[in-house]
N, C-alpha and C positions, 0 to 999 in steps of 0.2 A: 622436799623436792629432790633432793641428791637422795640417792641410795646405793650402799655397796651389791657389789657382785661378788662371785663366786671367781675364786682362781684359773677353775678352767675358761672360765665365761674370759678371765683376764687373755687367758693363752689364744685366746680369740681374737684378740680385742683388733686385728686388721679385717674382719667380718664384721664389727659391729656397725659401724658406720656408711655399711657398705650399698647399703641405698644412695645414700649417694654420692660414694668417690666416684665421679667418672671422668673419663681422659676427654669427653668430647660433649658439648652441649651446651643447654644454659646453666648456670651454676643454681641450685637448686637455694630457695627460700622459702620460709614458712611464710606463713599469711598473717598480714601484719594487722589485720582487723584483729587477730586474734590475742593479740599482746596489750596487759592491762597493767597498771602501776600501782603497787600496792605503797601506801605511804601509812607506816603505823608511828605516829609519833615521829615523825623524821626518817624514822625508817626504809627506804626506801627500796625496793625489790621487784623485778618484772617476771611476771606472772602471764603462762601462755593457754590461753582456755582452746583446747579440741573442739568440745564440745559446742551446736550452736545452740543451743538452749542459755546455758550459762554467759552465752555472748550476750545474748538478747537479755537475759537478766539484770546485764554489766555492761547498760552501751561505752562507748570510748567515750572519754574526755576532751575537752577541746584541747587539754595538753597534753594528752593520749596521743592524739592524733598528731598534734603538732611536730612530739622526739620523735614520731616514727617517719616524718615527714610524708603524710597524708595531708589531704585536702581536710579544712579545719570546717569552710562552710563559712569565715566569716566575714561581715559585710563590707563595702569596699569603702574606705571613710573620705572625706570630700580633702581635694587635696590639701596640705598642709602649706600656707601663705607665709610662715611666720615661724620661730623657732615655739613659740608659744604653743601653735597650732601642733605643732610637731610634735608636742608632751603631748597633750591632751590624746593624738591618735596612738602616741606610742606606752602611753596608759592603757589605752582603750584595750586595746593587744596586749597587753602587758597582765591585764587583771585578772584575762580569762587563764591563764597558765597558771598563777595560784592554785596551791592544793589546799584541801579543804583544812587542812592543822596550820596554816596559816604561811610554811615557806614556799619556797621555790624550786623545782629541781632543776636538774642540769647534767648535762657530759660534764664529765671532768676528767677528759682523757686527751689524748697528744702520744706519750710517751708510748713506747711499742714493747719496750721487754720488762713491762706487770702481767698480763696477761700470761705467757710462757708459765710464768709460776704457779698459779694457780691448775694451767691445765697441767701439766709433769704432775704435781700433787695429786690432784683428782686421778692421774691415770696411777701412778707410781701405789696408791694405796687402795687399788681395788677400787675405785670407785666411778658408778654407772656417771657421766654424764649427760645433763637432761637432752635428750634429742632435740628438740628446740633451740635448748644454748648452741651448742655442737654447731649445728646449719648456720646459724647467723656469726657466731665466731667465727667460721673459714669465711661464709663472707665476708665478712670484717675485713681477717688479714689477705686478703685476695684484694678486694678495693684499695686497699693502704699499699699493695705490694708498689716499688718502683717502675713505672711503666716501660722504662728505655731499659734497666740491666736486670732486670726480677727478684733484685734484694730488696731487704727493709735496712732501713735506719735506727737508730736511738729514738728517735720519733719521727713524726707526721709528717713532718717535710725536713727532714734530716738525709743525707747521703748513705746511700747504702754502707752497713759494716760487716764486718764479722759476727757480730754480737747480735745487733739485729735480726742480719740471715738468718744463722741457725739457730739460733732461738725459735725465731716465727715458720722456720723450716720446720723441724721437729714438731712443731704445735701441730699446723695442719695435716701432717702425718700421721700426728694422734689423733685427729678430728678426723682423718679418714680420707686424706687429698691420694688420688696415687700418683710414685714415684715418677711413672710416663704422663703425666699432664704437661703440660706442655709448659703450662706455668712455674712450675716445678723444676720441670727440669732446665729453664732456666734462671732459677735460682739457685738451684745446685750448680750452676756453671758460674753465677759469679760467685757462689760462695768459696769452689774451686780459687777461684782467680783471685780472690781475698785472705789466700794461704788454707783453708778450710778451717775444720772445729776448734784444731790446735793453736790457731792467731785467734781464737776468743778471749777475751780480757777473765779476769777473773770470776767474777758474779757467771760469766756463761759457763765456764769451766765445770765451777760446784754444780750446775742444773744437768747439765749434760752427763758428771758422775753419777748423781741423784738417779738419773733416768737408765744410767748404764751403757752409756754408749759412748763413756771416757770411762778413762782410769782414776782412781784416785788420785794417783801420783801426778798428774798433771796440775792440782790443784797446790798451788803457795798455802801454809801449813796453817791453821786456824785454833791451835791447841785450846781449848776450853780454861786450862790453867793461865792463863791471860788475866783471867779474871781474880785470879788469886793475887794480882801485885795491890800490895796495901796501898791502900787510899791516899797514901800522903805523896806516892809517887807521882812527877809529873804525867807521865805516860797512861798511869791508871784508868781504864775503859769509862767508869764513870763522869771523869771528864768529857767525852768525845759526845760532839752532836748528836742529839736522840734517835732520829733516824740510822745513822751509821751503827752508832752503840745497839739500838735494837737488833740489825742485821746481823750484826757481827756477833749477838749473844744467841742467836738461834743457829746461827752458820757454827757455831763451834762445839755446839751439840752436835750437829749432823756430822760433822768431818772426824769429832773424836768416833763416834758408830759407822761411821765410814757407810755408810746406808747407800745401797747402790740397790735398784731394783734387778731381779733377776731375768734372766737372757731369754726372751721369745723369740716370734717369728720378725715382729717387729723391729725390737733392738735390733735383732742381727740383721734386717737389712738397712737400718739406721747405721751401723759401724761400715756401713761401704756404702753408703750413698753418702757421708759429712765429711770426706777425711779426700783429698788428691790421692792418695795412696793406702796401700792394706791395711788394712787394725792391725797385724799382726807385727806388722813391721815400724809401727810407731814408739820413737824412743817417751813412754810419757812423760818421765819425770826429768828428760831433757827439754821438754818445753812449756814446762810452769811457768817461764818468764817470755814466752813467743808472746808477741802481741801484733795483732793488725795495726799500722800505722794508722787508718782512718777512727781505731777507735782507741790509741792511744792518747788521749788529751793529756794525760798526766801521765808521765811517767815516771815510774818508781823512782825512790832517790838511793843512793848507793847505800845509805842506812836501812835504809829498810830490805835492802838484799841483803845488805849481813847478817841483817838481821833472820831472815830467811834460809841464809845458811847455816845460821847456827841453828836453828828449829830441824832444819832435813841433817845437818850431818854430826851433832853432839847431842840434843836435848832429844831425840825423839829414840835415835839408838839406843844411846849410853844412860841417860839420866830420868827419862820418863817413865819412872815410878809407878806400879798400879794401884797404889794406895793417892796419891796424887791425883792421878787419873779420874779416882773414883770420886774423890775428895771436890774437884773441880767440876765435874759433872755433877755431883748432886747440887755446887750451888746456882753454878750456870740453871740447871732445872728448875731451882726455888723462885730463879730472877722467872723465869718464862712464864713458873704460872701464875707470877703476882702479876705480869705484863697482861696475860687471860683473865685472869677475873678481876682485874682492876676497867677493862673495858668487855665484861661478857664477852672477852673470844672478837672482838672485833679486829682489835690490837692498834697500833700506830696507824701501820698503813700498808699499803698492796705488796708488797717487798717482804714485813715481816708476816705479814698474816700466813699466808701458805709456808711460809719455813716453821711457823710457829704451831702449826697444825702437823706438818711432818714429824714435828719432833712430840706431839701428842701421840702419835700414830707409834714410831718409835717405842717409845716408853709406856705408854698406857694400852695401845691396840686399837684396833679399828673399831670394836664397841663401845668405849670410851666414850663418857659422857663430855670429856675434855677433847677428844677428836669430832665427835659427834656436833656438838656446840660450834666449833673450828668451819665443818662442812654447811652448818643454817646459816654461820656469819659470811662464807665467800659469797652470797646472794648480793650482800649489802654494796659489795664491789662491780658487780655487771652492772650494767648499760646498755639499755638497746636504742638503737638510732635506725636514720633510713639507711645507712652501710649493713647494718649488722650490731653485732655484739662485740663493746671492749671491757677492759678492765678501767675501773676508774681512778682517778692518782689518790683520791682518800676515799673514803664512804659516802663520798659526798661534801657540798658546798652550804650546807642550809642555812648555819646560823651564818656567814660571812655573807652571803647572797641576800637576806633576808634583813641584816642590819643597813646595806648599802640602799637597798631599795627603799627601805623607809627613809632616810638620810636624803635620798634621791629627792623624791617624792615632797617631804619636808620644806627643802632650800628652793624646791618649785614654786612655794608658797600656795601649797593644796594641803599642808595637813588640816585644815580645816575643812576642806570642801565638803559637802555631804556626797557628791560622789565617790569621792576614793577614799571619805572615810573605813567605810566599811573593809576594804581591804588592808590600811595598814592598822586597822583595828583585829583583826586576825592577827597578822604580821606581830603584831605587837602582845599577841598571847605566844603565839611560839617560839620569842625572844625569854617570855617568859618559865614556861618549860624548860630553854635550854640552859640556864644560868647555871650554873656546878654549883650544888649546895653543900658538897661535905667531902671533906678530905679522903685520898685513898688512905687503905689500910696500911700500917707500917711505910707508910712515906719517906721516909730519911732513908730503912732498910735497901729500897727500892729507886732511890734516883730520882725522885719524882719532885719538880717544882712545887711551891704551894698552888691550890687551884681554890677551895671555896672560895664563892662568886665570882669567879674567871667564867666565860665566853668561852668555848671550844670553838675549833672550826666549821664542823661540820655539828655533829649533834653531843650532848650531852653521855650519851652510854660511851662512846670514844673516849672523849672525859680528859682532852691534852687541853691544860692551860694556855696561850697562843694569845703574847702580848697585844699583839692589833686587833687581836677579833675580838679578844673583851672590850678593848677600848671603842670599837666601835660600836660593841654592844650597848656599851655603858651609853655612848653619846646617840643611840637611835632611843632609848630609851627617856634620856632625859627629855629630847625633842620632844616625845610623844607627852610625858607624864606630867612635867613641868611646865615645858615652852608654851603646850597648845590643851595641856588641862584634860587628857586622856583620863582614866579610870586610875587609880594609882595599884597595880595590879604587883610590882615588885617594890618594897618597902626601900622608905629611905636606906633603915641598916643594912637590906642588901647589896644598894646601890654604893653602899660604901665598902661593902666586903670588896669589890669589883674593883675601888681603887687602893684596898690597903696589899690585896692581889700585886696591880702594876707596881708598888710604890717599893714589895721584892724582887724587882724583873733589871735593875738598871745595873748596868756593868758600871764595876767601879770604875776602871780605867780610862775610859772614854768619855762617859755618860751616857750613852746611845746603847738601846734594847734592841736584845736579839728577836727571835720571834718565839720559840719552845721555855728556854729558862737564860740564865745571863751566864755569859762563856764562863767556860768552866775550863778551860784548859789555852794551852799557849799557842797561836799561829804555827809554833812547830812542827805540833803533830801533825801540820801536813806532810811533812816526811814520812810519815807513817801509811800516807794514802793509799790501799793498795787495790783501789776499785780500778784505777786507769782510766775512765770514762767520765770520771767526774770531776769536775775541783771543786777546793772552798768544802769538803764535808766534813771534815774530822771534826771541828769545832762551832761552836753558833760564832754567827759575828755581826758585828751593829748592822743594820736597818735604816736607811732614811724612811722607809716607807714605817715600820715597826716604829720608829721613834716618833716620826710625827703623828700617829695613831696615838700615842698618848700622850704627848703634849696636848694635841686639839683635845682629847679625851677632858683631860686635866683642867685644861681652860673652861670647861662648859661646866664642868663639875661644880669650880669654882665658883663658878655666878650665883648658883645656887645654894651652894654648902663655903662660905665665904670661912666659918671657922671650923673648920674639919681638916688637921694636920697643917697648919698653914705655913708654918714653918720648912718643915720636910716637902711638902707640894712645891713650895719655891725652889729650893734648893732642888729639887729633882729637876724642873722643869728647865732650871736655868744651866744646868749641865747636861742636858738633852740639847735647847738650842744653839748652844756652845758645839755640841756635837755636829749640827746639821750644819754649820756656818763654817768649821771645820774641813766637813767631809766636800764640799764643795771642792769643783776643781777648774782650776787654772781659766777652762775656756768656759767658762759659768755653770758646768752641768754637773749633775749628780749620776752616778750609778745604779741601776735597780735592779734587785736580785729578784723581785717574785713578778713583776711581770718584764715586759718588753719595753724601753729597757729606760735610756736616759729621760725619755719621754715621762715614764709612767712615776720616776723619782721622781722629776720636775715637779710634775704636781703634787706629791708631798708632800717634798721639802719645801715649795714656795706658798701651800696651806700653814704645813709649822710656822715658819717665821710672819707669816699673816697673822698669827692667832697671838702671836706674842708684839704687834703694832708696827712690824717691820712691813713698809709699800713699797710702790715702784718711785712715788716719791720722795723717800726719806732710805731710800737704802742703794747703795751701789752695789750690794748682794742683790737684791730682787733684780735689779737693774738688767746687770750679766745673765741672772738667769733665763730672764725674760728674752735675754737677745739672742741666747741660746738657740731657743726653740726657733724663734723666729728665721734665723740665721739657715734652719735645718726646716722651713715647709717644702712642698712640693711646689713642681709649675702650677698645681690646679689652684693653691693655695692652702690644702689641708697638711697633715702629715703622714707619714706611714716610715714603721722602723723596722728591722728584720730582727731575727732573734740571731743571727749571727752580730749582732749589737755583743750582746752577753756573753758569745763563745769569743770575741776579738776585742772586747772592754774597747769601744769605741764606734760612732756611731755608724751604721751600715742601711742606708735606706732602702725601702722593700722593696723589692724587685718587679711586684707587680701592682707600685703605685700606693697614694694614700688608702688607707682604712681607718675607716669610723672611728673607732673602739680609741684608738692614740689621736685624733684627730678630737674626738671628746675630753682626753685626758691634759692634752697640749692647754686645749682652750677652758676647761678650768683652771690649772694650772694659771694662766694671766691674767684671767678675771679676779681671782681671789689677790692675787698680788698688784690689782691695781691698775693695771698696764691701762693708760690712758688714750691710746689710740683703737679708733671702733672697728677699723677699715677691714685690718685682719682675722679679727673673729666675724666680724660680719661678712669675708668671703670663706670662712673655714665651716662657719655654721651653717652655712649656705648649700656646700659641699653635702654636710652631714643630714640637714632636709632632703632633700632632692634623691639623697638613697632611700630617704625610708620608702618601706612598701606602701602598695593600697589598705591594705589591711592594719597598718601602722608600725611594722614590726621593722627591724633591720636585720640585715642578713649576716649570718658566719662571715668573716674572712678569714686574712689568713690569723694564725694561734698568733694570742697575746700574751703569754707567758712562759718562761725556760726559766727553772733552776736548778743550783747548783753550777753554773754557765754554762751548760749546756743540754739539756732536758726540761 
C-alpha cells in the first residue's frame, strides 16, 4: 500500500497534496463507505477501495460502519428495566462488532505526538503516502486541534504545548495544510507564544532534526556508546523500562549518523514559520536544555546535566574515538534487528517503530527488505474513525480486549447460554492463536523477559510478554475450558507455561509485578530522565492493577491444578498481597498507572484481596477502601475522575461529570469486596442504564487512561 517516490517527486512534495491544501472551504474527506477492515489473524489494517465494484463485492460490516461512525442499521432494543436487561442489549451490540477471528478491535489512540513520527519517516525517506491516509490524517489533527488557541497537547484533552504544536504543526504541513489557513496560522501564533521549536522537550527536538528544520546541536547528546557500559553497572540501558530502552536504542543510532533530511522548498519554509525568529540567528546548541514550561513535567536533574556536559564538552571533542564509534554502532544495530525480527518489524510500539524503520532506511536503504517490512508494519498502527486517521498507542488491543470480554461475559453467568456461546466460542479460539509458544532468539543477548505461554497485549507476532494480559489470559481461559466445559482447545501444559511465565515476573523487593519484565534497575535512574514530558519511565515499577492480575490469575489456577508448584504459588501470591495491602494509602485508595486513576486501582486492588478471603466484613483494608470511592461519587450518584488524577497523584474529578466506564469500575470494585449496603450501586447502576443507547451500546466519554502520568 506505501510506495516510494522519486527524489524529484520528493522536491515536490508541497504539490503533492495539493488537491487539497486549501485556505478556504470545507475540509476535504474521502468517502467513508469506502474504508474496509482488514483483520488477518489480529492483524489489523484499513484498507480504502476507489473502486465501486469492489465496494459492492465487500459490503461494510456492522463494525465497519460502526469505527467509521456511520449508521450501523441496527434495531432499536425494548428499553433496558433492570441492570440485567442492560447486559443482554449491551451484548446484543456488543456481538455484532466481533470480527470474524474471533477479537475485537478498537481506537487506541488519545496521545497526539505517535502520529508526527510515522508521517516525518514516511516523508523523511521518500516515501508516497497513501492519498486516503493523508486526507483523513489532517482531518484527524485538524478535529483534535484546540478550539480556543489552535495548538495541540500531549494528548486529546491535554493543554496546548510546545511539543504538541509543532510536532502536529509540521505533520499537517507534510500532509499538505497551507501555511495561510487560518487554522494554521493560528497555531503558529500560539506556538510563537510557547517560545517556538526551540522550547520543545527533547523527543520533539530529535524529530524536528530528522526532518531538518533544527540543528542537530540542539539536541541533548544520545551517543550510541551508552550501550557499551557493562552490564553489572547500575546505570546500564538494559536495566531501564522497555519502552524508554527501545527509544533510546534507536534514537542513538540516528543522532550518532546525525541523519537530517535535506533542504527543499518545504523545509525552508518550515525554518521561518516554527521558530519567533530567523533560523539563522538561532543559537542551537544554546538551547538543548530550553524547554516549555507546559511541557516540562520533569525536569532534568542536575546529574543528568553534567552529565550532558560532559558528552558536548569532553567525550564528543576529545575522547570519541572512531573505532568506539563504530564499535557502538554496530552493536546498538545488532540490538535493532533482533527488536525487528523478534516481532516481524512490528516492534514494541508507535514511538520505536518509525525510529526503527529510519534506522533501517539509514543503514540498509530504502529497497531494503528490512525497511521495506518497517513500511507493511506502520499499517498495523493507523486507525480510522469518524475524525479521521490517528496513530494508535500499540497495534492494537486484541488479546487484552478479547480476554476482559470473555471474563465480562462469564461473571454475567452467560457462559453457558446458547446465545452468546457462539461468540465467546470464537473469542476463545483467538485467545488460543494468541498464546506465545516459543522463546525469541538469543533471549538473554537481547533483554528480553521469558515469554513461552505468556499472553501479549495486543497480538502474538508483537510477541511482549505483559504480566496482566497473560494472566488474564490464563483466567478467560480457564473460565471457558474448565469452569463451563468449553472444547479444551489450549492443553493443560500450556496452561501451565502461562503460570511458570508469571511465577519469573515478581520483583524481589516488593513483591508486586511490573507489567513488561520485573524492575531491573533503581528508582534513580530517574535522574537520568531526559524525555521531560514524562515521569516514572526509566524503570518498571509495581502495579496494583499487574499484581492483582496475577494473584486473581493464581487463585483460579489453583482450583483447578491444586498441585502444580504449590509451594512457590504461595509464597508468590502471599508477597503479592502483602504488596497490595502495603501500597494502600493513608485515605484508603490506591494509585493506578494504566487507567484513570484511583478509581480504576480500587477495583483491582479490592479484587486481589477478595480472592485471597479479605471482605468488607472481616477487613478494615476493604473497609477504607470501599469508603474511598464512596467518599469520592458524584451528586448524580455515579463517579467520574479526570486524568489530571495521574498528572497531580490525587484525586481530581471530571470536570464534565460522571462517566460510565469508572462509574462501572468503582461499582465492581465494591461488589467483589462485599460492600453490604444496595442503595449505592443501585443508584450508580441506575445512572449507567439510563445511558445505554437504543441500540444497546454506550457511548465514548471522556479518555480512561494516561500513562507514564501523563499521556
Amino acid at each position: 500500500m506505501v510506495q516510494t517516490r522519486s527524489s524529484t517527486q520528493t522536491l515536490q512534495h508541497d504539490k503533492t497534496f495539493s488537491g487539497y491544501a486549501q485556505l478556504t472551504g470545507t475540509e476535504p474527506k474521502t468517502d467513508p463507505l469506502g474504508w474496509r477492515l482488514n483483520n488477518d489473524r489480529g492483524r489489523q489494517t484499513w484498507e480504502y477501495l476507489d473502486d465501486e465494484n469492489d465496494r459492492r463485492k465487500r459490503p461494510q460490516s456492522t463494525a465497519e460502519k460502526w469505527h467509521l461512525g456511520l449508521p450501523t442499521d441496527l434495531p432499536d432494543l425494548p428499553p433496558a428495566r433492570s441492570p440485567s436487561q442492560a447486559i443482554d442489549n449491551g451484548l446484543s451490540f456488543f456481538s455484532q462488532l466481533q470480527l470474524k477471528e474471533g477479537n475485537w478491535a478498537c481506537e487506541y489512540g488519545g496521545p497526539l505526538f505517535l502520529l508526527p513520527g510515522f508521517v516525518i519517516t514516511w516523508y523523511v525517506t521518500n516515501t508516497q503516502i497513501p492519498e486516503p491516509y493523508a486526507i483523513e490524517m489532517r482531518r484527524y489533527l485538524f478535529a483534535r486541534q484546540n478550539k480556543i488557541d489552535g495548538g495541540w497537547g500531549l494528548h486529546i484533552e491535554g493543554q496546548s504545548s510546545a511539543f504538541g504544536t509543532v510536532m502536529n504543526y509540521v505533520t499537517l504541513r507534510i500532509l499538505g495544510a497551507h501555511e495561510e489557513d487560518p487554522r494554521m496560522v493560528k497555531a503558529r501564533a500560539t506556538l510563537h507564544k510557547l517560545g517556538g521549536a526551540t522550547h520543545a522537550p527533547h523527543w520533539g527536538k530529535f524529530w524536528l532534526s530528522v526532518l531538518g528544520v533544527a540543528e542537530w546541536d540542539i539536541v541533548n547528546p544520545v551517543p550510541p556508546e551508552l550501550w557499551l557500559i557493562p552490564q553489572w553497572v547500575p546505570i546500564a540501558l538494559w536495566r531501564w523500562w522497555i519502552h524508554i530502552r527501545q527509544v533510546c536504542l534507536a534514537m542513538t543510532f540516528v543522532w550518532s549518523r546525525r541523519f537530517s533530511y535535506p533542504q527543499n522548498a518545504l523545509t525552508r519554509q518550515l525554518r521561518q514559520e516554527i521558530y519567533p525568529q530567523s533560523y539563522n540567528s538561532i543559537d542551537f546548541a544554546g538551547n538543548r536544555n530550553t524547554i516549555c514550561p507546559v511541557d516540562n513535567y520533569c525536569p532534568k536533574s542536575w546529574i543528568l546535566n553534567l552529565l550532558m556536559w560532559f558528552l558536548v564538552t569532553i567525550w564528543i571533542p576529545y575522547l570519541r574515538a572512531g573505532w568506539i564509534v563504530k564499535k557502538a554502532e554496530d552493536y546498538v544495530w545488532w540490538l535493532i534487528e533482533r527488536e525487528d525480527q523478534n516481532t516481524d518489524y512490528a516492534d514494541l510500539g508507535p514511538v520505536n517503530a518509525p525510529m526503527n524503520a529510519l534506522c533501517c532506511y539509514i543503514r540498509e536503504g530504502e529497497e531494503s527488505y528490512s525497511f521495506q517490512r518497517h513500511l507493511y508494519r506502520f499499517h498495523d498502527y493507523m486507525w480510522r474513525k469518524d475524525e479521521g486517521m490517528l496513530a494508535n498507542g500499540t497495534n492494537g488491543v486484541q488479546v487484552w480486549d478479547t480476554a476482559f470480554a470473555v471474563q465480562a461475559i462469564v461473571e454475567c453467568g452467560l457462559a453457558e447460554s446458547p446465545k452468546w456461546k457462539p461468540m465467546l466460542s470464537k473469542a476463545h479460539e483467538f485467545l488460543e492463536d494468541h498464546q506465545i509458544r516459543e522463546e525469541v532468539p538469543a533471549r538473554q543477548q537481547c533483554f528480553r523477559q521469558q515469554r513461552k505461554g505468556a499472553w501479549p497485549f495486543s497480538t502474538k507476532t508483537q510477541g511482549y510478554t505483559v504480566s496482566d494480559c497473560t494472566s488474564e489470559g490464563l483466567r478467560a481461559t480457564i473460565y471457558l475450558q474448565k469452569d463451563h466445559k468449553y472444547p479444551t482447545l489450549i492443553s493443560d501444559r500450556r496452561l501451565k507455561d502461562a503460570v511458570d511465565v508469571l511465577l519469573t515476573m515478581q520483583n524481589d523487593r516488593s513483591g508486586g509485578f511490573s507489567s513488561y519484565e520485573p524492575t531491573r534497575g533503581s528508582e534513580y535512574l530517574e535522574l537520568l530522565n531526559a524525555a521531560e514530558v514524562f515521569g516514572r519511565i526509566m524503570v518498571e515499577y509495581d502495579y496494583p492493577e499487574c499484581t492483582t492480575a496475577v494473584v486473581t490469575g493464581l487463585s483460579l489456577f489453583q482450583q483447578h491444578f491444586p498441585e502444580y508448584r504449590i509451594e512457590e504459588i504461595a509464597h508468590i501470591k502471599a508477597r503479592a498481597v502483602k504488596y497490595i495491602r502495603d501500597a494502600q494509602r493513608p485515605d484508603g485508595s490506591w494509585y493506578g498507572s494504566w487507567g484513570i486513576c484511583f478509581t480504576y486501582a480500587a477495583m483491582f486492588a479490592l479484587e486481589s484481596l477478595a480472592s485471597v478471603g479479605e471482605t468488607y466484613q472481616n477487613s478494615d483494608r476493604i473497609r477504607r477502601g470501599c469508603q474511598f470511592l464512596l467518599d469520592h461519587r458524584m451528586p448524580d450518584g455515579a463517579w467520574g475522575e479526570s486524568y489530571k488524577s495521574c498528572e497531580e497523584q490525587r484525586w481530581v474529578q471530571h470536570p464534565e461529570g460522571s462517566q460510565v466506564v469508572q462509574t462501572a469500575w468503582a461499582c465492581i470494585g465494591l461488589m467483589v469486596a462485599g460492600f453490604p449496603e444496595s442503595e449505592p450501586l443501585k443508584g450508580a447502576l441506575g445512572v449507567v442504564v439510563k445511558r445505554q443507547q437504543r441500540n444497546g451500546e454506550w457511548l465514548q466519554e471522556g479518555i480512561e487512561g494516561v500513562f507514564n502520568q501523563t499521556w
